[in-house]
N, CA, C and O atoms as a printed pandas DataFrame, in Angstrom:
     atom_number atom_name residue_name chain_id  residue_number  x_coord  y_coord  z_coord
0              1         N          UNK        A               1   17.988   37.940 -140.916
1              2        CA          UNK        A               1   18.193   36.736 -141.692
2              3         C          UNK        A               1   17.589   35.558 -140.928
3              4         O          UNK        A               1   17.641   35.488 -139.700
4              5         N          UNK        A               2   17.008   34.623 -141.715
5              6        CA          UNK        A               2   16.472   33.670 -140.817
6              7         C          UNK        A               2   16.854   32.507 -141.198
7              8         O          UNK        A               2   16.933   32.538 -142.426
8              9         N          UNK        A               3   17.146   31.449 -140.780
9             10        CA          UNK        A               3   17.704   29.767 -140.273
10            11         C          UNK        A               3   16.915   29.346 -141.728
11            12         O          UNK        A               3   15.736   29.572 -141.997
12            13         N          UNK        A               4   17.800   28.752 -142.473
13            14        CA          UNK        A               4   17.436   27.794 -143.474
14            15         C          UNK        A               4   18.028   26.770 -143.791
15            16         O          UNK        A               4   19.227   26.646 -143.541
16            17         N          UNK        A               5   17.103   25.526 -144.595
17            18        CA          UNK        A               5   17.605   24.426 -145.304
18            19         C          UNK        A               5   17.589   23.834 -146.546
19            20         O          UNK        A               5   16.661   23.250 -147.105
20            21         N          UNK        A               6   19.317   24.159 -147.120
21            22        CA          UNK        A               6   18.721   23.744 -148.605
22            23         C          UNK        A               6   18.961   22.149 -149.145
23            24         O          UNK        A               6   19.744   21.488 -148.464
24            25         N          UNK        A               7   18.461   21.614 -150.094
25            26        CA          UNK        A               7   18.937   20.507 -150.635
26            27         C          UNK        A               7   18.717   20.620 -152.393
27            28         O          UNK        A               7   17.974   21.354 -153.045
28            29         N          UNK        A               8   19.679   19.586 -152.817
29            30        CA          UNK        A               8   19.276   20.012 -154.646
30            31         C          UNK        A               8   19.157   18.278 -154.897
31            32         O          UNK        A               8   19.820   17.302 -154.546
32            33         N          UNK        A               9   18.037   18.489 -155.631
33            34        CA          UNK        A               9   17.332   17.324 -155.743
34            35         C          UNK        A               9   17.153   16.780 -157.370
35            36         O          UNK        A               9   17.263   17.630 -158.254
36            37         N          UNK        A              10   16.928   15.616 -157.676
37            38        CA          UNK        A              10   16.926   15.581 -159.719
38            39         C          UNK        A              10   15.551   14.554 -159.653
39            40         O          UNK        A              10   15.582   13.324 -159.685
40            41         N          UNK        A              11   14.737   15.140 -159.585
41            42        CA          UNK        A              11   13.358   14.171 -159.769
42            43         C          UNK        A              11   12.664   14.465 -161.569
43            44         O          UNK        A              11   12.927   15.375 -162.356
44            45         N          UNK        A              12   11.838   13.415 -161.695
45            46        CA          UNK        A              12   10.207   13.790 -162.441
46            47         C          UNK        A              12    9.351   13.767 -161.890
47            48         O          UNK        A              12    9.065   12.885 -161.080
48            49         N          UNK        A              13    8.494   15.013 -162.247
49            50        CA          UNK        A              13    7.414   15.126 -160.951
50            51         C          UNK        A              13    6.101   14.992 -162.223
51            52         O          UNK        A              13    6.202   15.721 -163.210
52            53         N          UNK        A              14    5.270   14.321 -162.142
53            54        CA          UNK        A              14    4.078   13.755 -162.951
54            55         C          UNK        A              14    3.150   15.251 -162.947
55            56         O          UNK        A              14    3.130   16.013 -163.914
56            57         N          UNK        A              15    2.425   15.482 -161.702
57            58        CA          UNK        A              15    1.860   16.702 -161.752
58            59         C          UNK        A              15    2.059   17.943 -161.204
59            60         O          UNK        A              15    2.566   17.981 -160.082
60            61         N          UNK        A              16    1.737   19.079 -161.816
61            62        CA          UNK        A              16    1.708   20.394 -161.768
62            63         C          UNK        A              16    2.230   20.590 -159.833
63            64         O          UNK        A              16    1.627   20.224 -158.824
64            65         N          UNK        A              17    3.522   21.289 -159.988
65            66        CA          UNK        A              17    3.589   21.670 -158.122
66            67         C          UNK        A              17    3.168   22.686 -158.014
67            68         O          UNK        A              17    3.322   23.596 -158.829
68            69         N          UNK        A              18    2.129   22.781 -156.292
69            70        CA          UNK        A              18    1.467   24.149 -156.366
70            71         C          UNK        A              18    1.672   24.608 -154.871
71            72         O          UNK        A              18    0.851   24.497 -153.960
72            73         N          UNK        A              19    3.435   25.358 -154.789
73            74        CA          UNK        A              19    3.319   25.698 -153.377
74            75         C          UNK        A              19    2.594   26.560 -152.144
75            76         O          UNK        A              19    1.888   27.526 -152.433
76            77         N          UNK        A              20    2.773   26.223 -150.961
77            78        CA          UNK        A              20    1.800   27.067 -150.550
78            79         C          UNK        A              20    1.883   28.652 -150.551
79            80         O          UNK        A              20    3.027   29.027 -150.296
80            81         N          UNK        A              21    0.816   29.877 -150.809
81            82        CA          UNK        A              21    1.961   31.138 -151.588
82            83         C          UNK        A              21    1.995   31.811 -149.370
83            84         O          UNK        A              21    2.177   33.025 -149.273
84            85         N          UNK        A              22    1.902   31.363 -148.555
85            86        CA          UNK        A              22    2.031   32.044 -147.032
86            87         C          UNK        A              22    3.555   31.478 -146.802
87            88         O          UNK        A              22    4.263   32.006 -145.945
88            89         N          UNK        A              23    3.983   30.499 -147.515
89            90        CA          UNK        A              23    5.521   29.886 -147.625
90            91         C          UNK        A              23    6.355   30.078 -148.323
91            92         O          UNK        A              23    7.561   30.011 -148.086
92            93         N          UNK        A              24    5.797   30.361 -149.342
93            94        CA          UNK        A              24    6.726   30.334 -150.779
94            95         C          UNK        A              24    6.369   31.682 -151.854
95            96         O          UNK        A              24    5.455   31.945 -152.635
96            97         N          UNK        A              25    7.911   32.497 -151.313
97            98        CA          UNK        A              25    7.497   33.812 -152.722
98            99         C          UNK        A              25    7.015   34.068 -154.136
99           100         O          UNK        A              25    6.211   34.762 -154.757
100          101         N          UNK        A              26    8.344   32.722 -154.385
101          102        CA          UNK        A              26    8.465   32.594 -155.749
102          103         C          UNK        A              26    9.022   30.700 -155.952
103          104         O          UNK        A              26    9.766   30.032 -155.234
104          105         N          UNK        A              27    8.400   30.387 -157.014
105          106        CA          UNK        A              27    8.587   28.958 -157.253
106          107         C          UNK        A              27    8.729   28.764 -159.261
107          108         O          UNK        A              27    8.182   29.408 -160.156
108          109         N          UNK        A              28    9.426   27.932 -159.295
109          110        CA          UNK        A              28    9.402   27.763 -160.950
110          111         C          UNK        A              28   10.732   27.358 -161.324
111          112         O          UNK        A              28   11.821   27.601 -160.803
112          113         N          UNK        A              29   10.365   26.590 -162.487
113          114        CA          UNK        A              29   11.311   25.269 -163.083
114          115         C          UNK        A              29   12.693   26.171 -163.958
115          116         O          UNK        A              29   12.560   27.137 -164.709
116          117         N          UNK        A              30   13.797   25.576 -163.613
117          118        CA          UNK        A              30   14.588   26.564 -164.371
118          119         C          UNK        A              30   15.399   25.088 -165.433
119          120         O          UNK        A              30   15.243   23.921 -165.074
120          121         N          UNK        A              31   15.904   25.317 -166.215
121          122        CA          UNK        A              31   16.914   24.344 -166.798
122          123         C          UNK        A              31   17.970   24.552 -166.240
123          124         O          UNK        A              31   17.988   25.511 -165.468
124          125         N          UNK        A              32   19.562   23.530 -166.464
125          126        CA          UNK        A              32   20.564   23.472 -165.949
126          127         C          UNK        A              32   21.406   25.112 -166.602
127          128         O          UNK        A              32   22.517   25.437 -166.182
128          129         N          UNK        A              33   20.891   25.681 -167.299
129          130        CA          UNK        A              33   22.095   26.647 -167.682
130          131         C          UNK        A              33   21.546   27.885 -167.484
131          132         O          UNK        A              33   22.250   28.891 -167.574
132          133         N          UNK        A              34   20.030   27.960 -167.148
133          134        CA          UNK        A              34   19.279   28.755 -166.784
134          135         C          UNK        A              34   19.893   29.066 -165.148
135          136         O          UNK        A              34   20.340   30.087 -164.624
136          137         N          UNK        A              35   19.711   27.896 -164.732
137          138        CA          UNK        A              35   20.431   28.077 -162.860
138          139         C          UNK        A              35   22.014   28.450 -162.995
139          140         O          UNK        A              35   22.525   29.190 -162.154
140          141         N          UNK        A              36   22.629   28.018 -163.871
141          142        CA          UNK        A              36   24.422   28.339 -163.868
142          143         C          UNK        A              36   24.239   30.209 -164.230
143          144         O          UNK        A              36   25.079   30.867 -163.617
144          145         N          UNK        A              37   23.137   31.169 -165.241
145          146        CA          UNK        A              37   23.346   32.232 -165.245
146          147         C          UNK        A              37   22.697   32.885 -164.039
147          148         O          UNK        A              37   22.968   34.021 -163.652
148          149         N          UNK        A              38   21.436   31.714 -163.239
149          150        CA          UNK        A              38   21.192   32.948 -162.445
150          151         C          UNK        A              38   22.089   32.653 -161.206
151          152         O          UNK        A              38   22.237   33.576 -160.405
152          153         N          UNK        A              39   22.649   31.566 -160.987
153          154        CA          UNK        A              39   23.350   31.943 -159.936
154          155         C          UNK        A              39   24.576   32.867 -159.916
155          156         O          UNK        A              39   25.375   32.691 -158.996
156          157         N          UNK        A              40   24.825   33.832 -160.821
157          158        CA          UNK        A              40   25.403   34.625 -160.989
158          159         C          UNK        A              40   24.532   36.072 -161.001
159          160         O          UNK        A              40   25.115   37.111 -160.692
160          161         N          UNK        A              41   23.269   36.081 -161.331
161          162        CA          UNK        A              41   22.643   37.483 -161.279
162          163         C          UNK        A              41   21.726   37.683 -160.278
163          164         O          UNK        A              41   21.343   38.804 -159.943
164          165         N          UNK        A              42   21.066   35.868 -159.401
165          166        CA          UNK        A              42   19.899   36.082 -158.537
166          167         C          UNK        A              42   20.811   36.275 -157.195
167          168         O          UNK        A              42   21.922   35.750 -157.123
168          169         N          UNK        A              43   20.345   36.949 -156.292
169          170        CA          UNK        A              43   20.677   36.639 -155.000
170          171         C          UNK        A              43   20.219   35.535 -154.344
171          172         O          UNK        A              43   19.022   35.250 -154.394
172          173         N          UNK        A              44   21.168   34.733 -153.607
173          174        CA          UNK        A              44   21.497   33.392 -153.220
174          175         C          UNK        A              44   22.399   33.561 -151.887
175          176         O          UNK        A              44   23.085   34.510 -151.505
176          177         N          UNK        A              45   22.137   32.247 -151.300
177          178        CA          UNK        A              45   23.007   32.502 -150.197
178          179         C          UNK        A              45   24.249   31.930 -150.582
179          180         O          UNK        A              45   24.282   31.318 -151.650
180          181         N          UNK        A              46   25.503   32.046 -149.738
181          182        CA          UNK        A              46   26.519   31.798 -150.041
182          183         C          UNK        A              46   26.943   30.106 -150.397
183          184         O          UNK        A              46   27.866   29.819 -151.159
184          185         N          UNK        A              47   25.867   28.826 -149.513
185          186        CA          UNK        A              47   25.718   27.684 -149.403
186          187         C          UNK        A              47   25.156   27.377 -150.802
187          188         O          UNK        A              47   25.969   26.712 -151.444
188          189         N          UNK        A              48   24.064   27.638 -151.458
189          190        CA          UNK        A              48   23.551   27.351 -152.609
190          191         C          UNK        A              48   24.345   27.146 -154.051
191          192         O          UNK        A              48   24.051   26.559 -155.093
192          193         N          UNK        A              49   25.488   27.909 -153.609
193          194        CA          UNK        A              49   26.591   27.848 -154.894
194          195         C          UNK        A              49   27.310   26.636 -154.927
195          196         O          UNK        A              49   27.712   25.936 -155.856
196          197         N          UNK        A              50   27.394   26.532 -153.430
197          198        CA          UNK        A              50   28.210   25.173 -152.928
198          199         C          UNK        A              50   27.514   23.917 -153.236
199          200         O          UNK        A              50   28.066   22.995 -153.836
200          201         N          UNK        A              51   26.446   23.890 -152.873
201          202        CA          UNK        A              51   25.620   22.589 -152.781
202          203         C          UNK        A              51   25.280   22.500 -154.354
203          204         O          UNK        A              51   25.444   21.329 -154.696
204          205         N          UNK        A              52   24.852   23.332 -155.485
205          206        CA          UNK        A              52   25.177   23.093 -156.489
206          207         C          UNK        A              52   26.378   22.444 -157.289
207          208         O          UNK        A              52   26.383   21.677 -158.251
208          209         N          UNK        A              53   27.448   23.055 -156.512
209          210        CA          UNK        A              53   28.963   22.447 -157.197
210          211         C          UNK        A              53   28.945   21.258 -156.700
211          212         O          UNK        A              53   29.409   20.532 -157.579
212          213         N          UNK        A              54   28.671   20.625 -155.775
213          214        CA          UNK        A              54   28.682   19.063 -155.239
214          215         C          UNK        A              54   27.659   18.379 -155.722
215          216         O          UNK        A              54   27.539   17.163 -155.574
216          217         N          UNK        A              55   26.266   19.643 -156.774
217          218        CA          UNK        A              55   25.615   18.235 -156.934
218          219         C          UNK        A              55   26.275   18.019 -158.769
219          220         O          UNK        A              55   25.889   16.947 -159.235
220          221         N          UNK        A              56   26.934   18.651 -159.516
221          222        CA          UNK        A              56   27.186   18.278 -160.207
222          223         C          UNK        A              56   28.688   17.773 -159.995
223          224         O          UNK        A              56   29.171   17.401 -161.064
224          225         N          UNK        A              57   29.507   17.665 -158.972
225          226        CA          UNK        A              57   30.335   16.457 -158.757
226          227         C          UNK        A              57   29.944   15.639 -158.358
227          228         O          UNK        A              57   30.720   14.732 -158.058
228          229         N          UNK        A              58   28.778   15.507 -158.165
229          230        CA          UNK        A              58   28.159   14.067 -157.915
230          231         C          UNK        A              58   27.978   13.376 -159.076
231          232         O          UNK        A              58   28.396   12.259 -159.381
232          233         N          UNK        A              59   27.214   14.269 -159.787
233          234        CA          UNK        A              59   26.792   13.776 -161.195
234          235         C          UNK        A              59   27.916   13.302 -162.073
235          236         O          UNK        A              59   28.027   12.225 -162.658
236          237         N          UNK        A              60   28.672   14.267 -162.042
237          238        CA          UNK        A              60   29.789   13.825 -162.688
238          239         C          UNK        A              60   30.742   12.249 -162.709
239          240         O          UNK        A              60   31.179   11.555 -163.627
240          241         N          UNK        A              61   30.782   12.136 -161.162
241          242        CA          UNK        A              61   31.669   11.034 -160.891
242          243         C          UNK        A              61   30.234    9.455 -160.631
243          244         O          UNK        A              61   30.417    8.286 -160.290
244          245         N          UNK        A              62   28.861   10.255 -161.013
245          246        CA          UNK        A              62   28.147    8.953 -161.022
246          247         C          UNK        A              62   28.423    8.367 -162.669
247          248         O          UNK        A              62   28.420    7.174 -162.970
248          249         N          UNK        A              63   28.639    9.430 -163.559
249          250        CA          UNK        A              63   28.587    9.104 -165.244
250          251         C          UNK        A              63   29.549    8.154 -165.589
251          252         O          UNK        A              63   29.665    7.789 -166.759
């Protein structure tokens, strides 16, 4: 297993992102309910579930 860092972010991004593929397996845009089913079927680390739930209590208590 190797040392990682996640963050969840809410941008508009104007043009096409094209990561680098010696870095990045897999890349691509999901919607909000698209990420609520796969974080139930994709493998994820245990932090990613978390940092999701705080970013929509964020959201929540910004509304």
């Amino acid at each position: 297993m190797s040392p990682h860092w996640l963050g969840v972010h809410e941008v508009v991004v104007p043009d096409a992102v094209v990561p680098d593929p010696d870095e990045v397996a897999w890349h691509g845009w999901v919607t909000e309910p698209e990420l609520r089913s796969a974080l139930l079927d994709w493998c994820f680390t245990l932090d990613s579930h978390e940092a999701f739930s705080r970013y929509l209590a964020f959201r929540t208590a910004r509304s």
